[in-house]
Structures are given as C-alpha cells and as structure tokens.
C-alpha positions, 0 to 999 in steps of 0.5 A, spaced: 217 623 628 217 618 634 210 619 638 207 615 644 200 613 640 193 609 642 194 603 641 189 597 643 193 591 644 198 595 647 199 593 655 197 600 657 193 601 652 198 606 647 205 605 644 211 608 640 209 609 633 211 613 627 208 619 625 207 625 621 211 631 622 206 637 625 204 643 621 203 649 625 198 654 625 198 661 624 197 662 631 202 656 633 209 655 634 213 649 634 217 646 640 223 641 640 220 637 646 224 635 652 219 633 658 212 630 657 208 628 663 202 623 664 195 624 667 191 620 669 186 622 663 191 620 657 191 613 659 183 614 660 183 617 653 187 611 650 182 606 654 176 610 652 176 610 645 177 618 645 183 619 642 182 614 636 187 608 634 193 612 632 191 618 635 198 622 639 196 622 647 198 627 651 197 634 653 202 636 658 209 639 653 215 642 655 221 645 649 224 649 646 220 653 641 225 651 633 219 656 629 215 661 631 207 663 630 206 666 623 202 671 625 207 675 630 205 673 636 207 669 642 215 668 643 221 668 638 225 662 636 230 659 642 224 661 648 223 656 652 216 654 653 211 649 657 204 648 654 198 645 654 196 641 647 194 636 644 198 630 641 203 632 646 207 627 647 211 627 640 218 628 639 215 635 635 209 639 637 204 645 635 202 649 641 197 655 641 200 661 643 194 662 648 196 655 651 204 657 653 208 660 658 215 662 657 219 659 663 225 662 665 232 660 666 231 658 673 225 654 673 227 646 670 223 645 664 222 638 667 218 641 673 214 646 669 212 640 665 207 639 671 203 644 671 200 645 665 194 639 667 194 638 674 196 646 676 192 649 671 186 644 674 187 646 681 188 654 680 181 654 676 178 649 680 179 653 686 177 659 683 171 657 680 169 655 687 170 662 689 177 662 692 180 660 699 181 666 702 179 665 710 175 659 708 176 652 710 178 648 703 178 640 703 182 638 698 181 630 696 186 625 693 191 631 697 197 626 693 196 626 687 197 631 681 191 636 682 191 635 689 198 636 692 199 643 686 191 645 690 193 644 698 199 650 696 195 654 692 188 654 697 194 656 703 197 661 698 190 664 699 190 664 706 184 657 707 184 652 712 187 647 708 184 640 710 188 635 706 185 628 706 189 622 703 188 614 702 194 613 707 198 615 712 204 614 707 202 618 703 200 624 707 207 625 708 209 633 706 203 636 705 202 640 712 209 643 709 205 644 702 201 648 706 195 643 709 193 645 716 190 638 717 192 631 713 186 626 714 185 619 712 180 618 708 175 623 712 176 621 718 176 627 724 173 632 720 168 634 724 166 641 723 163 643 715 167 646 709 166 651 704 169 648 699 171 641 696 176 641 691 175 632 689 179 629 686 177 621 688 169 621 687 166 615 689 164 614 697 169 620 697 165 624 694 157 623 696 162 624 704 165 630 702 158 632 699 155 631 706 160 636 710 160 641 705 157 647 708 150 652 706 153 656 700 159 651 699 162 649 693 164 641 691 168 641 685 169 635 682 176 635 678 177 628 677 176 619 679 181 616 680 176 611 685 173 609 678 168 607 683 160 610 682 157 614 687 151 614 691 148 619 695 142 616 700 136 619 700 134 626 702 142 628 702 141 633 696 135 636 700 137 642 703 140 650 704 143 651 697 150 648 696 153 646 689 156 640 686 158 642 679 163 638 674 170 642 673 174 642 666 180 647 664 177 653 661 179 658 655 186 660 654 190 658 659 196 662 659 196 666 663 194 661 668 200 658 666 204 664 666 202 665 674 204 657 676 211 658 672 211 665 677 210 662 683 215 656 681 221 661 680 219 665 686 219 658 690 213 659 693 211 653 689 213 646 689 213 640 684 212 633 686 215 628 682 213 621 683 216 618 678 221 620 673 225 617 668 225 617 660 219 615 656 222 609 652 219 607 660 212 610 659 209 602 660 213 603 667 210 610 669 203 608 666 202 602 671 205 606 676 200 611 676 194 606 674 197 602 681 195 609 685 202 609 687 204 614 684 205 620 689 205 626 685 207 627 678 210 622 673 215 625 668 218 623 662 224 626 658 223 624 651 230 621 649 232 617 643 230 610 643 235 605 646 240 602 641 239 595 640 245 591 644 249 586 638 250 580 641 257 578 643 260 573 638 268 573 642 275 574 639 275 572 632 
C-alpha cells in the first residue's frame, strides 16, 4: 500500500513509498484512511532520526473502520473513527481501540482529524495544569494547532483567556474562539497568570515564566521557536511555581470522544489552515515549517495523479 515514509534525501525529510499491509492487534481495528493531518512533531520525527529510514509518519488518522478488534471491543465494521497511532499516514491502518472515537454523522471526518495531536495536547495540557476555571490562562503560539483548540477549551472552563500571537494577523479570530485578550508577543500583559499553556518556547517561554503567578502552572507543549531558552539569574528563585514538560498521556479515547462531542455540539471549532490532497504533502509541510500555517493542515488521502500522455496530434 501507499504511505508517506522518512525518507532523508527527500525535500521535506519524508516521501511516498510502498509498504506492507498492516496487521492488526487483538485490540485493533483497521481503518480504511480518508483524512491525515500534519503536526509539526511528524516532520521533526522524519528530521530527527526518531522514526527510522523508512519508517511511516503520522499520528493523527481518520476512516472508516473495514475490520473490527478480535477481541470484541471497539466499534464494528462500517463506523467512522478518528484516532490517535502510529504510522498513520497510510492508505490503511492499525488503531488501539483506547486510541479511537467514533465521529457521528454530523461532524466531517476531515475536521475530527484535527483533534487527535493538537486537541488532545490542549485538554490534557490544561488539565494537568489544574484547569481554567476563574483563572487567568496565557496561551502561546495562540494560532497554531495547540494553541487555537486550547483558548476554547480554557473559555469553555470560564478562564480568562490572554491569547499571545507573533502577529497581529495571525490574531484574527481568537477573541471569537474565546480569548478575552490577543497579544502580540507579551506585550500589554500587565498583571500575573495562573497558568501558561506554551507552545513557542525560546524568549517566550523563560517571558511567560516571568508573569506566571505564586502557585501557577507553565506547560510546556511544544517549540515551534526551535530557538533555546535562557532564564537570567535568580528568575527560578522564588514563591513556588512550576514548569513542567508535557506529553499525551494514557488511552486517549475518551479525550477524543469529549473533543468529537464538543464539535458535533458546535461549541468547538477547527482551524484549518491548509487543506488539499496529500500527493501535496511537500506543499503543507513547507507551510507548516514557514510558520505560516495558521491552524491545521489537512490532507485527504487520494490516489496518485495520472500520469499525463504526451499529446502526439492527429494521426
């Protein structure tokens, strides 16, 4: 079957390839795959040498499941599904049943897709840092994936949501997602928060350590900076608080669940940056590098392009 695979003399660090089927777990289903999208983190795992030569990308997939777990569990045939695995970005795939969620009717498979990395990372993330109830919640890199799924999320909990951005262009829309502030960079945050939910790292990180309040929470969700990190001297020195590094945890299925819920209640809404078909993935991957890409990128798994014949004229 057709995969997107590391592949090092690749432009953007992976390509198509041919690979085998895959063979599910007892606790597996497999899914016909309709929509992938592309985190950050994928094309970092191609680059990095965490995925091998060859290896499938991909963690975010959503199908149609085509075989059900042999152990009884999960949904039948027919269901459709978004889930959170490895090597998905396969024209087939094996998923954990504890990974999936179904998706009804009413919620397109291409914006469930989104949720499986970026709206997991922002549910847990925030609740790890003690959730967003009456508090003030400064969410970093407020644009991107994480970031636009986490200002809903902390406003769904009734926080005071500060969302900072690298542009003023790229604010646009999240005080209707829920932010009752859009700050570029840090500026005009004059008052501490209780919780930090970064996804930029670098100067914006050690900044939004410097506002975090006695008690607070800094989550620190990704670095799309890819630029280090100095805190001055003394800055760690202080009233407790804490920064702790975040990854998705457990069985992330009802997570997922809650997220399609919200969707198909419309009280949660995806961002899609970029969308187009993945024999374009070199396109969405130089997008999403640029830091251009506001949202998520998208891509629906089609067939290869036919090869044009050459037009030889009338006989």
């Amino acid at each position: 079957m057709r995969a997107l695979a590391v592949e090092p003399s690749a432009p953007v660090g992976f390509a198509f390839a041919d690979v085998a089927e895959p063979i599910a777990g007892r606790d597996q289903v497999l899914i016909d795959t309709s929509h992938v999208s592309l985190n950050r983190g994928d094309v970092n795992d191609a680059r990095s040498g965490r995925v091998p030569v060859g290896g499938v990308l991909g963690s975010d997939v959503a199908g149609i499941v085509t075989q059900p777990a042999a152990n009884g569990d999960g949904p039948p045939a027919g269901t459709r599904v978004v889930g959170l695995t490895t090597a998905a970005f396969a024209e087939r795939c094996a998923v954990d049943v504890h990974t999936l969620a179904q998706v009804p009717a009413a919620v397109s498979l291409a914006d469930a897709v989104a949720l499986p990395v970026a709206g997991v990372a922002a549910l847990q993330a925030l609740r790890a840092a003690g959730g967003g109830s009456g508090r003030r919640v400064l969410v970093t890199g407020a644009s991107g994936g994480v970031g636009w799924f986490a200002v809903q999320l902390a406003a769904l909990q009734d926080a005071h949501v500060i969302a900072a951005v690298g542009s003023t262009q790229r604010g646009v829309g999240l005080v209707e997602a829920g932010a009752a502030e859009v700050v570029v960079g840090l500026d005009g945050i004059d008052r501490p928060v209780d919780v930090v939910l970064d996804n930029v790292g670098g100067n914006v990180l050690t900044g939004a350590w410097a506002l975090l309040a006695p008690g607070g929470s800094l989550q620190s969700i990704g670095w799309a900076s890819d630029e280090p990190a100095v805190f001055a001297p003394y800055s760690t020195v202080g009233p407790p608080k804490s920064l702790s590094s975040f990854l998705i945890q457990g069985g992330v299925s009802e997570d997922l669940a809650m997220l399609v819920g919200l969707l198909d209640a419309r009280d949660l809404v995806v961002q899609t940056g970029w969308r187009g078909s993945w024999n374009d993935y070199t396109q969405a991957a130089e997008t999403l590098l640029a830091r251009s890409l506001r949202g998520k990128a998208v891509l629906d798994v089609q067939p290869p392009r036919p090869l044009s014949t050459p037009h030889t004229g009338s006989p």
